[in-house]
C-alpha positions in Angstrom: 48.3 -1.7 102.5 48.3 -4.2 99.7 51.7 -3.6 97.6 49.7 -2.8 94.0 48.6 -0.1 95.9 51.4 1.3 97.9 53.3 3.8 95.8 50.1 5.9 94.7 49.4 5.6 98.4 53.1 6.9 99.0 52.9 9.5 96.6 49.5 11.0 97.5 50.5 11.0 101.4 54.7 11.5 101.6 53.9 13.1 104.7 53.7 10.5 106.3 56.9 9.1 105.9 59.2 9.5 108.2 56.7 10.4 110.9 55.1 7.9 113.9 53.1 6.1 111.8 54.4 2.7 111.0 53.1 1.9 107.5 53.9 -1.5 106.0 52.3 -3.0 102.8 51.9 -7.0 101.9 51.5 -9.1 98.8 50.0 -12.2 99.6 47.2 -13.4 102.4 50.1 -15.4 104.3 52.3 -11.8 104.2 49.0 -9.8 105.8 48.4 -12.4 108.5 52.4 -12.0 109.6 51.2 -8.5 110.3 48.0 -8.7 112.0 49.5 -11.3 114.5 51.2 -8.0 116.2 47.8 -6.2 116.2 45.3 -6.2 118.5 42.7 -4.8 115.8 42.5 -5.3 112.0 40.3 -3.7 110.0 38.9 -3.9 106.9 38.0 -1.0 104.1 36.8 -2.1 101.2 34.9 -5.3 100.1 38.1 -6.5 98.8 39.8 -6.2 101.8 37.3 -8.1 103.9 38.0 -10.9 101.4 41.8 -10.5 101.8 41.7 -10.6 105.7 38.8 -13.5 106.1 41.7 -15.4 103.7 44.6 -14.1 106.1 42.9 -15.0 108.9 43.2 -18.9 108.2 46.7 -18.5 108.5 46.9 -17.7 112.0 46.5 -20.1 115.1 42.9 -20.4 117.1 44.8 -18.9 119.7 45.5 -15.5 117.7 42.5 -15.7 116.1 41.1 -15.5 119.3 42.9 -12.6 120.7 42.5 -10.3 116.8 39.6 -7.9 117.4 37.6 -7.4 113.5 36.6 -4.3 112.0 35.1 -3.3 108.6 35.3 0.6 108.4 32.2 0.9 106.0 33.1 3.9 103.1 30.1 3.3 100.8 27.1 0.8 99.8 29.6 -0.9 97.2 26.8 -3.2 96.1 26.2 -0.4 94.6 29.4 0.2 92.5 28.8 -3.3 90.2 25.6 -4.3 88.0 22.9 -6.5 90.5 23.6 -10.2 90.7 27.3 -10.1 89.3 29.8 -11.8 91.1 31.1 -8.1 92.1 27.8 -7.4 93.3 27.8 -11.3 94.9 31.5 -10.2 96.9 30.3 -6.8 97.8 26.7 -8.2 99.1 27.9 -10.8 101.3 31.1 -8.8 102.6 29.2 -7.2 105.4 28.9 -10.0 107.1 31.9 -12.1 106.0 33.9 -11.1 109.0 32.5 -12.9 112.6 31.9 -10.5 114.8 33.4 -8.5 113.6 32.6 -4.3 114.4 30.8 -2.5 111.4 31.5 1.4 111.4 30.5 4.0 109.0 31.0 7.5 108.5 27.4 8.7 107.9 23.9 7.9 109.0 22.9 6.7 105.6 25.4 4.3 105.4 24.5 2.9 108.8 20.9 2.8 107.6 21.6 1.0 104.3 23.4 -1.4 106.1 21.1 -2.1 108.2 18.3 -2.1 105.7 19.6 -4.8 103.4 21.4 -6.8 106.2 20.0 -6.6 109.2 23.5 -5.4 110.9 24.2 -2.6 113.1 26.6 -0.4 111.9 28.5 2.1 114.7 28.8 6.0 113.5 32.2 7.8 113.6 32.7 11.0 113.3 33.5 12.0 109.8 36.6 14.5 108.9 38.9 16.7 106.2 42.5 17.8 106.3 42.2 21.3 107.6 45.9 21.4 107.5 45.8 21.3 102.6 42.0 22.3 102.7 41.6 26.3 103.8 40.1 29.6 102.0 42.2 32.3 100.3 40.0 35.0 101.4 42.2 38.0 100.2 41.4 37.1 96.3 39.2 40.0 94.9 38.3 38.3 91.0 36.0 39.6 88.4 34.6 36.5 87.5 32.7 33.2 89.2 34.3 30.4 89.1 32.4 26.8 88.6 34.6 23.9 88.8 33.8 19.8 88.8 35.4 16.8 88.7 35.4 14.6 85.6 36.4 11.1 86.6 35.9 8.8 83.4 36.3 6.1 85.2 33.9 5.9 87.9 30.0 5.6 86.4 28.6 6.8 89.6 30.3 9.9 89.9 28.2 10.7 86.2 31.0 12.3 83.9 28.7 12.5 80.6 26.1 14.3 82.8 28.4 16.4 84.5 30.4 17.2 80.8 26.5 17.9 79.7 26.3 20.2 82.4 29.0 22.5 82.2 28.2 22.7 78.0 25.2 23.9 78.8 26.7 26.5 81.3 29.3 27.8 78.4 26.6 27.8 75.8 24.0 29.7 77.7 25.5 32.0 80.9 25.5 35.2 80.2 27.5 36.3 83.1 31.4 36.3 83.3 32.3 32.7 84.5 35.3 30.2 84.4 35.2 26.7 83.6 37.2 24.3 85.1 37.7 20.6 85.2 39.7 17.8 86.8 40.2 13.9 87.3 41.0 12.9 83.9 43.1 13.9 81.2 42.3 15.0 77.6 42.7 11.4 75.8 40.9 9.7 78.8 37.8 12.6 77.9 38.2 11.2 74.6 38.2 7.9 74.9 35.0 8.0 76.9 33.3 10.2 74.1 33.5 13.4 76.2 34.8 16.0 74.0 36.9 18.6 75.1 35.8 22.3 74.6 38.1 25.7 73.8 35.6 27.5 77.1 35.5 24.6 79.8 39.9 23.8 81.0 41.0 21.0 82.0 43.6 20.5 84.8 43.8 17.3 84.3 44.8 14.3 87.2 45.6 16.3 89.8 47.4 14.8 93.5 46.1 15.3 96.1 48.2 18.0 97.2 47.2 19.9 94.2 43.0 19.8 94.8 42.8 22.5 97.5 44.7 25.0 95.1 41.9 24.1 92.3 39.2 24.2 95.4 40.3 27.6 96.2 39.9 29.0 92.9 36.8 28.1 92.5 33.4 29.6 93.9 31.2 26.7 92.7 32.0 23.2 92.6 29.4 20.8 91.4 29.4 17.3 92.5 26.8 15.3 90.2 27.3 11.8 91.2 24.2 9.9 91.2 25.1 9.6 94.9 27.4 9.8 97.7 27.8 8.1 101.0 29.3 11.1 102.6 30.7 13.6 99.9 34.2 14.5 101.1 35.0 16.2 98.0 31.8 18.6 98.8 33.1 19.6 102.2 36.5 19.9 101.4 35.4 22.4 98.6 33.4 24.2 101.7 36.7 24.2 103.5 38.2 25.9 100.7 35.6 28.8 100.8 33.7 27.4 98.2 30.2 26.3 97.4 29.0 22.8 96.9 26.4 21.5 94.7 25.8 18.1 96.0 23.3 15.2 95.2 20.6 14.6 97.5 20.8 11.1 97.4 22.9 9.8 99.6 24.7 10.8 103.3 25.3 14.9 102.3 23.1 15.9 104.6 25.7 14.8 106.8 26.9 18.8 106.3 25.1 20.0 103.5 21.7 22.6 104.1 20.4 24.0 100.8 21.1 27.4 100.2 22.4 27.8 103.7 25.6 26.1 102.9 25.3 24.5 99.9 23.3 23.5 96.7 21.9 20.2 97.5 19.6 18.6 94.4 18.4 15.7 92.7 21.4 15.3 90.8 19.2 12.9 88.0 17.8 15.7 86.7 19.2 18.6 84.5 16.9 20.6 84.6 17.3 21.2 89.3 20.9 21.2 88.2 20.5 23.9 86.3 17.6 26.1 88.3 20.2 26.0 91.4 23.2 26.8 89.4 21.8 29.8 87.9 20.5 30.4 91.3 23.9 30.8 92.6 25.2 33.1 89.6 22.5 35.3 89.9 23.1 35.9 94.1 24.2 39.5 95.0 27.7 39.2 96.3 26.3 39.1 99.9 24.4 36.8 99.4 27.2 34.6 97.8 29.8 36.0 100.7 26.9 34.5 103.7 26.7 30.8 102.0 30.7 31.0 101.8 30.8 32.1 105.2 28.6 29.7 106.5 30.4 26.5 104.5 33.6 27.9 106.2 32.2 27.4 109.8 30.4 24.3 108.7 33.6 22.9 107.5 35.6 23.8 110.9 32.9 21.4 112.4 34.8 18.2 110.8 38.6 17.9 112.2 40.8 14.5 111.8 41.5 15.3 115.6 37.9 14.5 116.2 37.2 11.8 113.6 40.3 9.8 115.3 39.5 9.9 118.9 36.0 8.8 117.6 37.6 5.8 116.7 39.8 5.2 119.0 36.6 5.2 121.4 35.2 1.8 119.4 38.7 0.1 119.2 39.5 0.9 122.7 35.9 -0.6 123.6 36.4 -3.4 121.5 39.3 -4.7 122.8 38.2 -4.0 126.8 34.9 -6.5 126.2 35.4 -10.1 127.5 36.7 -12.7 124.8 
């Protein structure tokens, strides 16, 4: 991991100290190339890490280059996170091919269709997954009250904090039923600075770590995810894990795990007014009702293990490095 990143990394994860997993973290393309000479596959995550690696790999010798099997593990269409024809976009666009031959795998059946779509490159599907071990339900909680919750990220466009603000103002103005409000991602002067004014009915748990999200998940019976898309939607089925109901945009790779009104609330998150219509929806369920979608997230959930999302890679690396050079 690169070292501007490394003590959030720690932070979030101190798990994983200590245990079998040998984490290292480098500074400079000449530092990440020493460590990928004692690999037999590096792999790439982000656009910015395909750049630093296609740097890296300069430094070593034909020979090692030779030997180093490629990946990119594909988390989202970032073209998609910068405006069209900036140099972001320029980096992002070009990334998917930056690395020869190197193995494209993606989480979702969207991603490996954009991919292909706009690059003509096969992408391999994994087997997505969710820490079953943090995300679980509290089923013995009797409340008197429906929670919604959602996360207000300020500083991500595409995860739509002024609609999703919009949303839950509209929710405290005009629900007539009992219901909590509750927010997290940002704090009360990073609302502010983006022009997203705090309100006396809607609370605000601010940044939370990662250890502290299942506790908000499980406390919640709605969670609404309005982001104009998502490649997968992890958030959305670690809420289900939690024994709580999504409401996830239908743009994007959530159908990955996510059946409307089965499961989830699954809508075209560009418009208010479908946000609204399932919302209410939801609210005005009879507790059954409410009880059979939460039952049915729950099994969905139990469908997505990090047991079985690792040995589905471990399949491509092993096949990777058993084809001829």
């Amino acid at each position: 991991m690169d070292a501007k990143n490394w003590a959030s990394f720690i932070d979030n994860y101190p798990e994983l100290t200590g245990k079998a997993v040998v984490l290292r973290s480098y500074d400079t393309p000449k530092a990440l190339a020493e460590l990928m000479r004692d690999c037999d596959v590096a792999v790439a995550t982000t656009n910015v890490s395909v750049a630093e690696v296609s740097i890296a790999l300069e430094a070593l010798s034909s020979r090692e280059r030779a030997a180093l099997k490629l990946a990119y593990y594909v988390q989202d269409y970032e073209p998609l996170f910068y405006h069209p024809e900036s140099e972001g976009w320029r980096v992002a666009h070009a990334s998917y091919g930056a690395l020869k031959d190197a193995a494209l795998f993606a989480k979702t059946k969207w991603l490996c269709d954009v991919v292909y779509l706009n690059h003509g490159i096969k992408v391999r599907k994994v087997v997505p997954s969710i820490d079953h071990g943090i995300y679980y339900p509290d089923l013995s909680v009797e409340k008197d009250h429906i929670c919604v919750g959602a996360m207000l990220r300020v500083k991500t466009a595409r995860r739509a904090p002024q609609r999703t603000a919009r949303i839950l103002q509209i929710l405290r103005d005009t629900v007539s039923q009992k219901i909590v409000l509750q927010v997290f991602g940002s704090s009360n002067e990073e609302l502010e600075s983006a022009g997203i004014a705090t309100s006396d009915g809607i609370v605000n748990r601010g940044r939370l770590k990662r250890m502290e999200v299942p506790a908000f998940m499980r406390a919640c019976d709605l969670f609404l995810d309005l982001s104009d898309f998502q490649a997968f939607g992890r958030t959305g089925l670690e809420a289900m894990a939690s024994g709580c109901i999504p409401l996830v945009p239908t743009l994007g790779g959530t159908a990955e795990y996510a059946i409307h009104g089965k499961n989830a609330l699954v809508v075209d998150t560009r418009s208010d007014r479908d946000i609204l219509d399932a919302v209410r929806m939801f609210l005005n369920l009879p507790d059954r009702d409410r009880h059979t979608m939460q039952q049915a997230a729950l099994e969905t959930a139990a469908n997505f293990s990090v047991r079985k999302a690792a040995l589905s890679e471990l399949r491509l690396f092993q096949e990777m490095c058993w084809q001829d050079p």
